[in-house]
C-alpha positions in Angstrom: 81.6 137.6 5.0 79.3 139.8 3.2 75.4 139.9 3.4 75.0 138.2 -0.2 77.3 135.3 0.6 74.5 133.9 3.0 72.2 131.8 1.5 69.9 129.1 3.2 70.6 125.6 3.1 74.0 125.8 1.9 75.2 123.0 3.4 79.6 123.1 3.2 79.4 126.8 4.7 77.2 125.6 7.6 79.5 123.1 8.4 82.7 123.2 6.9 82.9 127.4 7.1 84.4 129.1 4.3 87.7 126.9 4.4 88.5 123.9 1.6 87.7 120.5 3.6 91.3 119.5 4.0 91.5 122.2 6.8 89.5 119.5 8.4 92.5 117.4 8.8 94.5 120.1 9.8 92.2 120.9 12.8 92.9 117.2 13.8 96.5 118.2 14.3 96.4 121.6 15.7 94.0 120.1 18.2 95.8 117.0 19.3 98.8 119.6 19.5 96.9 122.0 21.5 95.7 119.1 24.1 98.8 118.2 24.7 100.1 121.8 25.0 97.3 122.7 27.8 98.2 119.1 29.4 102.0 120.1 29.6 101.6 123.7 31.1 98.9 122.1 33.5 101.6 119.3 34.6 103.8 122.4 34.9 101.6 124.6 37.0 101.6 121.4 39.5 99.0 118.9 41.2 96.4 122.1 42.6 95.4 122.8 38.6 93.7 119.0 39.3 91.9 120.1 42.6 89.8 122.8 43.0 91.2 126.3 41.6 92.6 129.2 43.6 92.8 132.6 42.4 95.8 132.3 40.9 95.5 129.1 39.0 92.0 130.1 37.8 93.5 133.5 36.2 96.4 131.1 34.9 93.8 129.1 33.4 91.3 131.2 31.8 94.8 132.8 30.6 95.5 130.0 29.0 92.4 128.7 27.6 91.6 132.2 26.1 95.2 131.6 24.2 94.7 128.6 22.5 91.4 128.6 21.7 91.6 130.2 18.4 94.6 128.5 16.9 92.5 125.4 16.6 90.0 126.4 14.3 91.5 129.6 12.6 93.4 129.0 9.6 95.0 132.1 9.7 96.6 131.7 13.2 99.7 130.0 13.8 100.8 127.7 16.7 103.6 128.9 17.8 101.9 132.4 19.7 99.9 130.0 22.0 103.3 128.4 23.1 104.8 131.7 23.8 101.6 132.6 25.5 101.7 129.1 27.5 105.6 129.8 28.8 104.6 133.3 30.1 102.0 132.1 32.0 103.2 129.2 33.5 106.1 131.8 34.8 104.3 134.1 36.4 102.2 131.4 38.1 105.6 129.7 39.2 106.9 133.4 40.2 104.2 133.9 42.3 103.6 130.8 44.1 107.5 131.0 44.9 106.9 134.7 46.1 103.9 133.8 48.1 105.6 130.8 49.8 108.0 132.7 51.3 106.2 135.9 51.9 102.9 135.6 54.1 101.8 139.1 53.1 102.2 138.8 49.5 100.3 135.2 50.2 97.1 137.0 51.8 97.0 139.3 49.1 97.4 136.8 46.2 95.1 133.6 47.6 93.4 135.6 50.5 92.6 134.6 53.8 90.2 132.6 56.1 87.6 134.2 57.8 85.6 132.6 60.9 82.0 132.1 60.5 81.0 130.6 63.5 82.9 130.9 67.2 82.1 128.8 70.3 78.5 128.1 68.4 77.8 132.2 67.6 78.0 133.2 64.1 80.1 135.7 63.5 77.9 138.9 61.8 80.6 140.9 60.7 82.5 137.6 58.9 79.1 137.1 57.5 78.7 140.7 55.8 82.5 140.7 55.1 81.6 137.3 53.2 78.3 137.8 51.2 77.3 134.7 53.1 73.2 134.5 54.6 72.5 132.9 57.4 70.5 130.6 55.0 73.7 129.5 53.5 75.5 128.8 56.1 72.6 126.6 57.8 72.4 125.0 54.8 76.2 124.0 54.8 76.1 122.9 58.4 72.7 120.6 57.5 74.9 119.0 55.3 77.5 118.0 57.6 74.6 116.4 60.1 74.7 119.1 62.0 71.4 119.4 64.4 72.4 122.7 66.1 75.5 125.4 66.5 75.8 124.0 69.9 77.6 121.3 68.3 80.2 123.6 66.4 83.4 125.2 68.0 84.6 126.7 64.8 83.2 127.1 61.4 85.7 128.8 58.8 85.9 129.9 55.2 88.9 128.9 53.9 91.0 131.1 51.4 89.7 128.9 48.3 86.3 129.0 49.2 85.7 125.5 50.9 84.4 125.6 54.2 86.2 123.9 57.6 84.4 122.4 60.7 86.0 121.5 64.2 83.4 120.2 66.0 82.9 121.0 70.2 84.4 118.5 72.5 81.1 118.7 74.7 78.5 119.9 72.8 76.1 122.6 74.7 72.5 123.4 74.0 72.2 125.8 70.6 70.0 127.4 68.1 68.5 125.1 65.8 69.8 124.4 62.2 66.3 123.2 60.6 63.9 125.0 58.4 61.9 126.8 60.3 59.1 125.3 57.6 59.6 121.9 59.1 57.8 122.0 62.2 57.2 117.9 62.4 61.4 118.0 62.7 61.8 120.9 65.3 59.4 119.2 67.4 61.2 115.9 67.5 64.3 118.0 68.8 64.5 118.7 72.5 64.3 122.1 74.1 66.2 123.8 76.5 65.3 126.3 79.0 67.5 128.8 77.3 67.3 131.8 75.1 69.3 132.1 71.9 69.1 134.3 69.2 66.8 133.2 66.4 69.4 135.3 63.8 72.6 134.3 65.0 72.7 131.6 68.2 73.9 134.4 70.9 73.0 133.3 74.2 70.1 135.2 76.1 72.5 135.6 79.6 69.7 137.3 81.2 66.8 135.3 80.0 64.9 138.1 79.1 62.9 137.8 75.8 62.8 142.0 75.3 66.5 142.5 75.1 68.7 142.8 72.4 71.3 140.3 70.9 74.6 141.6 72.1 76.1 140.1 68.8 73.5 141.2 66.3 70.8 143.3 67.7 67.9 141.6 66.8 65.0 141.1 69.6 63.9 137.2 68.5 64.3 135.1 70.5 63.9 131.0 70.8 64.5 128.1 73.1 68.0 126.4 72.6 68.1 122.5 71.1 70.1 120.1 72.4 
């Protein structure tokens, strides 16, 4: 469109375009053709495209939504390309969830793997860094599970697609605190052990002496366990 063609207020180019109003009817069609195009491959691609994405299906996805977005309101662009588009990538999805189902390494590498975040109550730092997750975030996830303290926790994983996984301890042992350290009325309701545990990461004080390092993360705070 050329600078001179824009003029203020006209009306059918703001919201027809520069195509003859029939077109409207037309994008009626190529839409309801499209929606059921993108609910086909989806049905194809199996029940996970409903549930939260992996890697895979999110590439297949944006893949697909990238290919049939134009079709619907371009009159220049026909619909058979998006189908073409639609059948390649529902086979390389289908390739590679048949090549990663019976090929563990080619499965790591496609939908990754879980790392452990917290072991017998102790985050683990170097999950952690490996991660991008804080220590913030991951209090904040075990807060809303109910959790008080990590004394409660025997494992704490990230899963592959992102979600995190809990197993709760059997007998549940004194541990740092999961609260805000803002919300003193709560910490004080909480009752504290005679033991030392890291303030950064839970680690045990086995010597009970407040000038040591954490083994696990080399910090020198220090604060009395919650049960």
């Amino acid at each position: 469109m050329k600078p001179e063609d824009i003029r203020p207020w006209d009306w059918q180019r703001i919201m027809i375009g520069e195509v003859p109003p029939v077109f409207l009817l037309e994008v009626v069609l190529r839409m309801a053709f499209v929606y059921l195009l993108l609910m086909l491959s989806m049905r194809m691609l199996g029940k996970r495209m409903a549930a939260q994405l992996t890697r895979n299906e999110l590439s297949a996805m944006v893949s697909l939504a990238a290919a049939i977005g134009s079709p619907i309101i371009s009159p220049d662009r026909g619909l058979l390309p998006p189908v073409v588009i639609v059948i390649v990538v529902v086979s390389i999805s289908r390739l590679i969830a048949y090549i990663s189902s019976v090929n563990q390494k080619i499965e790591s590498i496609t939908q990754g793997t879980l790392d452990t975040l917290i072991s017998d109550s102790v985050m683990n730092m170097e999950s952690m860094v490996k991660t991008r997750l804080t220590r913030e975030r991951i209090m904040a996830q075990l807060r809303c599970e109910s959790i008080l303290h990590l004394g409660e926790i025997k494992r704490l994983y990230l899963e592959a697609n992102g979600n995190f996984s809990m197993i709760r301890s059997d007998n549940p042992q004194p541990g740092l605190a999961v609260i805000p350290d803002g919300d003193l009325e709560f910490l004080h309701q909480l009752r504290k052990e005679n033991i030392l545990v890291c303030h950064v990461c839970g680690q045990k004080n086995r010597s009970q002496n407040a000038g040591e390092r954490c083994s696990n993360c080399n910090h020198t705070a220090w604060v009395n366990a919650v049960l």
